[in-house]
N, C-alpha and C positions, 0 to 999 in steps of 0.2 A: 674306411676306418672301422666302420663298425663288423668288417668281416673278420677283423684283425686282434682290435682291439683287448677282447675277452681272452684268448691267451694269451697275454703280459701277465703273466699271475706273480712273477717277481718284478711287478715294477714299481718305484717308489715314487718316483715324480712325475707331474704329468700336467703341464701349465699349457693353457692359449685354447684349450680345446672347445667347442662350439656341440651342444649336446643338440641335436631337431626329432628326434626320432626314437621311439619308446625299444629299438631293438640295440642303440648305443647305450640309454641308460642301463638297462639291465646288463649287458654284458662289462659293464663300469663297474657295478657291485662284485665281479669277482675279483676285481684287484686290491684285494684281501691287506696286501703287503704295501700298501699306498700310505706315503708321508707325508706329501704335497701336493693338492690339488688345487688347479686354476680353472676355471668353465667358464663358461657364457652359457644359459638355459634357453633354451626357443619352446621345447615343449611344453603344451597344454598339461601333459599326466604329470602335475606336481606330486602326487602323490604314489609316483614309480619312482621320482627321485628322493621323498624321505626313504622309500624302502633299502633305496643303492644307499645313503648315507648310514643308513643302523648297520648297513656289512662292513664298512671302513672304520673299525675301530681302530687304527693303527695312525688314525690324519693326526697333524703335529701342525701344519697353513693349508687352511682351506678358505681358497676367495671365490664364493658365487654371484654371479651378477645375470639378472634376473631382466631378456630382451622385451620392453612393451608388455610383460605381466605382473601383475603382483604377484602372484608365486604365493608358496602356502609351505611354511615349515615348521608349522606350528606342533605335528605328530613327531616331531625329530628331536633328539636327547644329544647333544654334541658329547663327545668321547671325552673320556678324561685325558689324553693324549695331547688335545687340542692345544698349542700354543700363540697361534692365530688365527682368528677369524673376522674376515671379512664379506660382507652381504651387500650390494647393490640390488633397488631395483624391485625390492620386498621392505615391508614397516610390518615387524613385529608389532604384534597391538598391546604386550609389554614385556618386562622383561623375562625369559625364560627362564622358569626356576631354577635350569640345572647348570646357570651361571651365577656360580657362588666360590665360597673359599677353599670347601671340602671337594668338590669333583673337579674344577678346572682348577688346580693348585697351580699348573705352570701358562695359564693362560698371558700370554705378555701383552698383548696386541686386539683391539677390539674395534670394530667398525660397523656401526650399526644403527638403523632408524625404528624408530618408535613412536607409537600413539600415546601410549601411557606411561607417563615414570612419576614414581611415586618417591617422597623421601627415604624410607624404610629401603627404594630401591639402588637409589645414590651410595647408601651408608654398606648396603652387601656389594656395591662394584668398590666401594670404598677399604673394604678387608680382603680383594684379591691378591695376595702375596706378590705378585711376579708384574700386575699389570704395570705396563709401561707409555704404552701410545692407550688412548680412549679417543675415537671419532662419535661423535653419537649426533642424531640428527630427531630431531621431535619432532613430530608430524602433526598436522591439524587435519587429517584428512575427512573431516565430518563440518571442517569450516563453525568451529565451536567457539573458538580464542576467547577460551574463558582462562586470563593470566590468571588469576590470581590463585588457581589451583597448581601453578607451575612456579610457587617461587623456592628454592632449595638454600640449603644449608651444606658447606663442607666443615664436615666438623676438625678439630685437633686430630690427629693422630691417624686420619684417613689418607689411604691413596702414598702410603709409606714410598713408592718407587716409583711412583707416575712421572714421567720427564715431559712431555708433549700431552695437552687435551687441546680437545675442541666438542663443544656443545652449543650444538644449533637449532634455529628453528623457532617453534612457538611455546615461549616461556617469557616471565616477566625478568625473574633477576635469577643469580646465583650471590650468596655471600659466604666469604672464606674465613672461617675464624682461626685464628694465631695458632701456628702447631699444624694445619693443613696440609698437605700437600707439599711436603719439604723440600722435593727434588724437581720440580717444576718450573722446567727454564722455557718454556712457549704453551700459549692462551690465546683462544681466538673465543669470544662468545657473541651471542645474541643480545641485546639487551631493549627492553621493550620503551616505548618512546615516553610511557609516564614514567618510569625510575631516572632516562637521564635528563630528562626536559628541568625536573627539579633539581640538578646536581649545582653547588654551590662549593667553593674550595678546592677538595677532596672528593673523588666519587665514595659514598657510603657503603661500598660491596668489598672492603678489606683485602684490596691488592696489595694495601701493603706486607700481609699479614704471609704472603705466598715469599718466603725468605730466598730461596733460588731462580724468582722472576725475572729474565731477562728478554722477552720479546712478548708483546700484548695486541694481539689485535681484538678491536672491536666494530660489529657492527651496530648500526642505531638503527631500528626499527622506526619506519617513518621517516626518514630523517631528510633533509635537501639540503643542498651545499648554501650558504647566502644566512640560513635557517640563524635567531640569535641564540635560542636556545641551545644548537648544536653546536654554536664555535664558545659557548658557556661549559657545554660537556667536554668539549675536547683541549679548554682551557683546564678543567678537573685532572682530567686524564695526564697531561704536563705536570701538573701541581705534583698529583699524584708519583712519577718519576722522577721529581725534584728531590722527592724524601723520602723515596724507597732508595737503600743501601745502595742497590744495583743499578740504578738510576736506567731502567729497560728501555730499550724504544717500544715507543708507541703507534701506532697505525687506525685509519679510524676509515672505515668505510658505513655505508645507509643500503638496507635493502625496503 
């Protein structure tokens, strides 16, 4: 492959491929005219493949998944072209600046782990025009789980076109206020085991409030089957679909 590969200079797609070797990365970066890229990274020189990504400014789905390293792409500016992207295998340690409203206008699709997310970071994924899917996974990789610096707010008027989230990981709560997230018909979240252990009625995190809900999963941090406080949460969770419009199914798993 890697004898070959460098003159494709017209080639646009190029999924399943398995990078090991610092003379395939480089000869990667001349496929200039590239619109979809799929890898697997083996090699150690991360920092030969931010250079092969600043030449591809033409990618529109780039999925990297990163084998037994963390991987480092933090020197790398995703193109404005970018319509999806997804990352295994690497945790941004927060969100990249140059994922905003103004450079990724057509960004649909986002799949991505993180150490750090900040409010201010939620409300700029919040005014991406086009996004559609958001996977996002919060990392504790310093073993800190300090919830209380991870509880967010979706405000009104955010996330105009999101159909499908999922936000996992280590966080205490999300809460959705009225006007949120309008087109949102599947939710899968995390939720820490002090927010449902107290749920009483109604869970207090405004699913009602998400108007085009129709499938919820959640998982309960802590949780075990038998648990009374959790057949209390997942009594909420029913309540909850009782008198929302769309009456969603609900799903409840414990990690």
């Amino acid at each position: 492959m890697s004898n070959q590969i460098g003159g494709l200079t017209s080639l646009e797609e190029l999924s399943g491929i398995c990078i090991e070797d610092s003379l395939t990365i480089e000869e990667l970066g001349n496929l200039i005219e590239l619109r979809v890229l799929d890898m697997v990274y083996f090699s150690e020189r991360e920092y030969m493949l931010v250079e092969c990504l600043r030449k591809l400014q033409n990618i529109k789905n780039l999925s990297i998944s990163f084998n037994a390293l963390r991987g480092d792409l933090g020197g790398w500016v995703g193109p404005q072209s970018l319509h999806s992207l997804r990352v295994d295998g690497y945790c941004f340690f927060k969100l990249p600046f140059w994922i905003n409203h103004l450079h990724v206008q057509n960004l649909s699709l986002l799949e991505i782990s993180m150490e750090e997310l900040q409010q201010e970071d939620l409300e700029i994924l919040g005014r991406l025009p086009a996004l559609r899917d958001l996977n996002m996974w919060l990392a504790d990789l310093n073993y800190k789980l300090i919830y209380n610096r991870r509880e967010f707010v979706v405000s009104a008027g955010s996330f105009l076109r999101l159909v499908h989230c999922k936000l996992r990981g280590h966080y205490e709560r999300v809460v959705f206020w009225q006007g949120a997230m309008p087109r949102l018909t599947k939710l899968e979240l995390h939720i820490s085991r002090v927010v449902w252990s107290s749920w009483t009625g109604i869970p207090d995190l405004g699913f009602e409030n998400l108007s085009s809900l129709l499938d919820l999963h959640v998982n309960l941090s802590g949780g075990d089957s038998g648990n009374p406080c959790e057949e209390k949460a997942r009594a909420a969770l029913r309540n909850m679909a009782e008198i929302h419009p769309n009456h969603p199914s609900i799903s409840v798993g414990w990690w």
